[in-house]
C-alpha positions in Angstrom: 92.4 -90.3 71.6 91.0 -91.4 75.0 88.6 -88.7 76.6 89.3 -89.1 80.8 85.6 -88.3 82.4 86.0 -86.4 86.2 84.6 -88.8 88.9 81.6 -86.9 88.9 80.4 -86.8 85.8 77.0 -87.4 85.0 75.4 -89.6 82.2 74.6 -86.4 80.6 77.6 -85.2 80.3 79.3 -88.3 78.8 76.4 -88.4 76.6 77.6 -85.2 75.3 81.0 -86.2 74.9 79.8 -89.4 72.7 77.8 -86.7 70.9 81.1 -84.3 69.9 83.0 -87.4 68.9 80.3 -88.5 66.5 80.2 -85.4 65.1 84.6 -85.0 64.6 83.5 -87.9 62.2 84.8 -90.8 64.5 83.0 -93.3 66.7 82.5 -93.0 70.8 83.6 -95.8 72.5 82.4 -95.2 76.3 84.5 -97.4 78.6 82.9 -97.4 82.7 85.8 -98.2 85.0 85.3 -98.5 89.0 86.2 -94.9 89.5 85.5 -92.8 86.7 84.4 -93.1 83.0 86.4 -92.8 80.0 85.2 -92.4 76.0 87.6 -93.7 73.4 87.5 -92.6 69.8 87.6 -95.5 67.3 89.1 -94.9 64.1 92.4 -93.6 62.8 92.6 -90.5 65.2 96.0 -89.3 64.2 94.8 -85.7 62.6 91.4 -85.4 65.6 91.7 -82.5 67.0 90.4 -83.1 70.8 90.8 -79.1 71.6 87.0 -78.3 72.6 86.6 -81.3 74.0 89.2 -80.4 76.5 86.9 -77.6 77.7 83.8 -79.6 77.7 81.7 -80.4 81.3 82.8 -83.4 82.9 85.9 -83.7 81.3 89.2 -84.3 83.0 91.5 -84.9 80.5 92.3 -85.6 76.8 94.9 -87.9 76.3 96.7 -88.7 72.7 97.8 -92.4 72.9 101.3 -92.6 70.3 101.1 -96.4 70.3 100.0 -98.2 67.2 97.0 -100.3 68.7 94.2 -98.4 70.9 91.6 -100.5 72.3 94.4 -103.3 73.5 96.2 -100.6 75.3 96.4 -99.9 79.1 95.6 -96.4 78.7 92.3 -97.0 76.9 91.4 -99.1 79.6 93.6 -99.0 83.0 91.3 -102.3 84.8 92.6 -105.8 83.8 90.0 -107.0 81.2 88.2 -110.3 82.9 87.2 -112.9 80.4 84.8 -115.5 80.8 83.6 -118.3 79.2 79.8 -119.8 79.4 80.8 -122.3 81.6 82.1 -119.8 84.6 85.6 -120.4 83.9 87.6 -117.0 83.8 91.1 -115.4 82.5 92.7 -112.6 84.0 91.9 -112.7 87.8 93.3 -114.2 90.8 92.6 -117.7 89.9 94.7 -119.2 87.3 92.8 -121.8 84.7 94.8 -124.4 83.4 93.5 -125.7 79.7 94.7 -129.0 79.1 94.4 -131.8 76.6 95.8 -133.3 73.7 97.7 -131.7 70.2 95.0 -133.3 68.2 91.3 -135.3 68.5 92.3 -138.4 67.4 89.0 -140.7 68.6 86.4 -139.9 70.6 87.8 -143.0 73.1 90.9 -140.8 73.1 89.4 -137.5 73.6 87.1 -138.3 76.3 89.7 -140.4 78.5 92.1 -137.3 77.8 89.4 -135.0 79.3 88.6 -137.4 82.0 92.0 -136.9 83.2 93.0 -133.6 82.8 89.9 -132.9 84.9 90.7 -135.1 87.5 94.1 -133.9 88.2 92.6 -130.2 88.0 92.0 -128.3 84.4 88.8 -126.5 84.1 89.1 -126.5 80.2 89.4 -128.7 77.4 92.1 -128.1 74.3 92.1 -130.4 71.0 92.6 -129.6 67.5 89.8 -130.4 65.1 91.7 -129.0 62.7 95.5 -129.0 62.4 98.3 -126.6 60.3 100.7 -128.7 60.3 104.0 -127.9 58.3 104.1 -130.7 56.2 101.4 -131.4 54.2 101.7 -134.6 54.9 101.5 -134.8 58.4 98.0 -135.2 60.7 95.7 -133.0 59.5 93.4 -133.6 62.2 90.0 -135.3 61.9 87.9 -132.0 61.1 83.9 -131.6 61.9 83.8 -134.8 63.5 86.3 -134.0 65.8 83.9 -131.3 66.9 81.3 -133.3 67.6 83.5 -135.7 69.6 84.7 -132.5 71.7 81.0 -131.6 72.6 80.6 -134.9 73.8 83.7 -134.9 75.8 82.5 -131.4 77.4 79.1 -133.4 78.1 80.8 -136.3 79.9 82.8 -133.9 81.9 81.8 -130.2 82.1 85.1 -128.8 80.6 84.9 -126.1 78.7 86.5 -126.5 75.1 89.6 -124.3 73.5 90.0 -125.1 69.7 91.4 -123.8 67.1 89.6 -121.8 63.9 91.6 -122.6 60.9 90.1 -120.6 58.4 87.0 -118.4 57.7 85.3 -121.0 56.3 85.8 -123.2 59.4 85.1 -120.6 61.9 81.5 -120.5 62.4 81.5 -124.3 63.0 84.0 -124.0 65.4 82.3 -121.4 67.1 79.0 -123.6 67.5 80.9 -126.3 69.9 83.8 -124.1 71.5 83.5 -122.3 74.3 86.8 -120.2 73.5 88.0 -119.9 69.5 91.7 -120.0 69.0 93.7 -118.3 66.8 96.7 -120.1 66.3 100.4 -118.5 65.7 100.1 -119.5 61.9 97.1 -117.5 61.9 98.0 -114.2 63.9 98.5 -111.8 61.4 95.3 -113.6 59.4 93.0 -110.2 59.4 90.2 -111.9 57.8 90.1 -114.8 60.1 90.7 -112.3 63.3 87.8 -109.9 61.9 85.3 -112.6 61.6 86.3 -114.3 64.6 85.4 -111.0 66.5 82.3 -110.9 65.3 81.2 -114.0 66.5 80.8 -113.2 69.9 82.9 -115.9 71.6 86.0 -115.3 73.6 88.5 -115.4 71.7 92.7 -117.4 72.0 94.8 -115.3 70.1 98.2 -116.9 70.1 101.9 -114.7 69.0 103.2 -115.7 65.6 106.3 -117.6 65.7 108.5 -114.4 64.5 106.1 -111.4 65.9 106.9 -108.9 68.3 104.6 -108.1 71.1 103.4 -104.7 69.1 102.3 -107.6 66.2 100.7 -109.3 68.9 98.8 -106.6 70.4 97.9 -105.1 67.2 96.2 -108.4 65.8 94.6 -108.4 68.7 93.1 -104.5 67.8 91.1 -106.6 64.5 89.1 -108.7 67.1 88.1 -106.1 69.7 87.3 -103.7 66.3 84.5 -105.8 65.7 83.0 -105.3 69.2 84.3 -108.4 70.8 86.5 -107.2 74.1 87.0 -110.8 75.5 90.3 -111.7 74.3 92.7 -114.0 75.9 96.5 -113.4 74.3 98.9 -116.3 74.6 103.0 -116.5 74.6 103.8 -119.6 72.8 107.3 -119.5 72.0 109.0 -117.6 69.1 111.4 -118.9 66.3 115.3 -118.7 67.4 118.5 -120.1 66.1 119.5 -122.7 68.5 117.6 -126.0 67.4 117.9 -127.8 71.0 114.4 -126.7 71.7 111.7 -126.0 69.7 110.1 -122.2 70.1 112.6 -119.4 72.3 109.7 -119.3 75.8 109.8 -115.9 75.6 108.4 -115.6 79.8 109.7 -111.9 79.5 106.7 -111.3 77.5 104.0 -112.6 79.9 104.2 -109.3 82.4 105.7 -106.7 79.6 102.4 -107.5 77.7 100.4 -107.3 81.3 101.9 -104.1 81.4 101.3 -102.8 78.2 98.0 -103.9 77.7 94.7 -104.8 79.9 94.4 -107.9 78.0 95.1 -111.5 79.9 98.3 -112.9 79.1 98.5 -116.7 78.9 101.0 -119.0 78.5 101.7 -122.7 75.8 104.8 -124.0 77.4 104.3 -127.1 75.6 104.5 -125.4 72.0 107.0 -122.4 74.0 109.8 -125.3 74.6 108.6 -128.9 72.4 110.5 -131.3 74.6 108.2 -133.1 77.4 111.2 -133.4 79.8 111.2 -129.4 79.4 107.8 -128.3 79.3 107.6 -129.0 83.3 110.2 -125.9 84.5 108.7 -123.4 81.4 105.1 -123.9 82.8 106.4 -123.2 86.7 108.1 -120.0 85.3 105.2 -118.8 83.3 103.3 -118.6 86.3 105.9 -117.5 88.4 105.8 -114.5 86.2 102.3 -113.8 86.3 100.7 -116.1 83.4 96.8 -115.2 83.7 96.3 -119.0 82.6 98.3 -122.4 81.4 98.2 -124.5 78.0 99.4 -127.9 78.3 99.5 -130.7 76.0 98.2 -134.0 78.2 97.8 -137.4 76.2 96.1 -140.4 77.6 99.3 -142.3 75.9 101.7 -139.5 74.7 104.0 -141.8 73.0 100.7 -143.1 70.6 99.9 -139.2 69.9 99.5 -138.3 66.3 100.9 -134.9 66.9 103.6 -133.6 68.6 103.8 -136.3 71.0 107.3 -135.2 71.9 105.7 -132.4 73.8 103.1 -134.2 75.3 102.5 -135.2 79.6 101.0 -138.2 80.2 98.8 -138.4 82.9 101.3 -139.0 85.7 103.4 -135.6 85.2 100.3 -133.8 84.7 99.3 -134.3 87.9 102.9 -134.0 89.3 102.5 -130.6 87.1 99.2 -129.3 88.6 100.6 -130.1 92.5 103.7 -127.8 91.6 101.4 -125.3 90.2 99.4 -125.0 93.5 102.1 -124.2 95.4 103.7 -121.2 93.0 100.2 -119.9 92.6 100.0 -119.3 96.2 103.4 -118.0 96.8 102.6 -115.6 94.4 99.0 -114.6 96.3 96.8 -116.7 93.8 95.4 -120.1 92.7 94.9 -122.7 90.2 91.3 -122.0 89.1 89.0 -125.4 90.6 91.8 -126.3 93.4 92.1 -125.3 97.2 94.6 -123.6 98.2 98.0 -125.4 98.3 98.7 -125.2 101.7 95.2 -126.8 102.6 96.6 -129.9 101.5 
């Protein structure tokens, strides 16, 4: 349920709407917009009886949301959620960030030239995997907590913010000390622990769709995180399982705007996991932001044929620039930017 204030309303009077809610047994959510404020009821609302609050001063409007996940929803909040990391860098505006870097942290040689690059050519952010689900058991695991300390110094040598991925609970809170964003990975989507602790540890969060999950699964892991109070949450379309093996993930691009439109959550986009084959990657990551992709992950590799990890995926430095260029230009045709860059046609 999602109380609509009138333009007017005073503090008083949403005061007083907080205070019915409370007492129906649920908990007030007030939500300030540019225009006019709204209260949301958190809880499972499906027997609240909103009746007298209908006829309450200052309200405009109860409305009964039928969809299975609240808080993600564009009708709990209408304005495009704007998230931002420590370091200024923000998702969900007119400027589009590009995160870039490589699969895993293999050295801190590799991870520092790798961030050295992917800054020069234009990224404002920093992704590489401290810790690694792989498949096979057998394959790079990554290199764990040191990994995390090579990634701060990285960020120290260049000012990029760093994207990396929590693994498990147990892992979380280190992650969280050195990352400026914490990703949940598609392995992980549907993880409920990991998603409620990693909203309560007040870092934006990456929350990545599971390689079978519809965009309802999506959004409703997302609900877990901003449950726990923490509204800066970055989605991410990374490809979902199909049938035909030539590429690795279905890009599902469709999904960049139908989420935009369902939810007022920032929609960003993995071409390198959506498609797995480097010559690909290219074309998917034009299209994503063709249709609207709030920000970029690309895998970039100092030497992408030495990468531990999915190296058939990976740019080398030469593309990725070719890559960013490209970028510019759809950005603008579009009426945006790449987040760091002048405008394409300056150049």
């Amino acid at each position: 349920m999602l109380v609509m204030m009138r333009r007017d309303a005073t503090a008083g009077q949403v005061q007083a709407v907080c205070d019915a809610i409370s007492a129906m047994g649920f908990t007030p959510l007030p939500l300030p917009g540019t225009v006019r404020t709204a209260v949301g009821l958190v809880g499972d609302d499906g027997q609240a009886d909103g009746t007298h609050i209908e006829a309450m001063a200052g309200v405009a409007s109860v409305l009964y949301d039928s969809k299975p996940y609240r808080q993600a929803s564009r009708e709990w909040k209408p304005e495009k959620t704007i998230v931002t990391l420590a370091t200024g860098v923000s998702f969900g505006g007119d400027e589009i960030p590009i995160i870039a870097g490589p699969c895993s942290v293999e050295s801190e040689a590799q991870i520092v030239a790798a961030a050295r690059l992917v800054k020069q050519a234009g990224a404002v952010a920093l992704r590489g995997g401290a810790y690694k689900p792989r498949t096979s058991p057998y394959a790079f695991q990554g290199l764990g907590a040191p990994a995390l300390e090579m990634l701060a110094i990285a960020r120290a040598e260049t000012g990029l913010a760093i994207v990396t991925e929590a693994l498990d609970e147990a892992g979380a809170e280190r992650v969280a000390e050195v990352a400026d964003m914490v990703q949940v990975g598609a392995r992980n989507m549907q993880n409920y622990a990991l998603l409620r602790l990693v909203g309560r540890l007040g870092k934006p969060v990456l929350l990545k769709r599971g390689m079978s999950a519809t965009i309802t699964e999506l959004l409703l892991a997302a609900e877990y995180v901003l449950n726990e109070g923490n509204g800066q949450v970055v989605l991410c379309e990374r490809g979902i399982r199909g049938f035909d093996g030539a590429t690795r993930n279905v890009f599902d691009v469709s999904a960049i705007p139908l989420v935009q439109k369902q939810s007022h959550l920032p929609m960003a986009a993995d071409p390198s996991h959506g498609v797995g084959v480097r010559d690909l990657v290219p074309a998917a990551a034009r299209a994503a932001v063709a249709a609207g992709a709030d920000a970029l992950l690309i895998e970039v590799h100092p030497e992408p044929d030495r990468a531990k990890s999915d190296g058939v995926q990976t740019l080398g430095p030469e593309a990725f620039t070719k890559l960013v260029a490209d970028l510019r230009v759809i950005a603008e045709a579009t009426g945006r930017s790449i987040a760091g860059l002048p405008a394409a046609a300056s150049r």
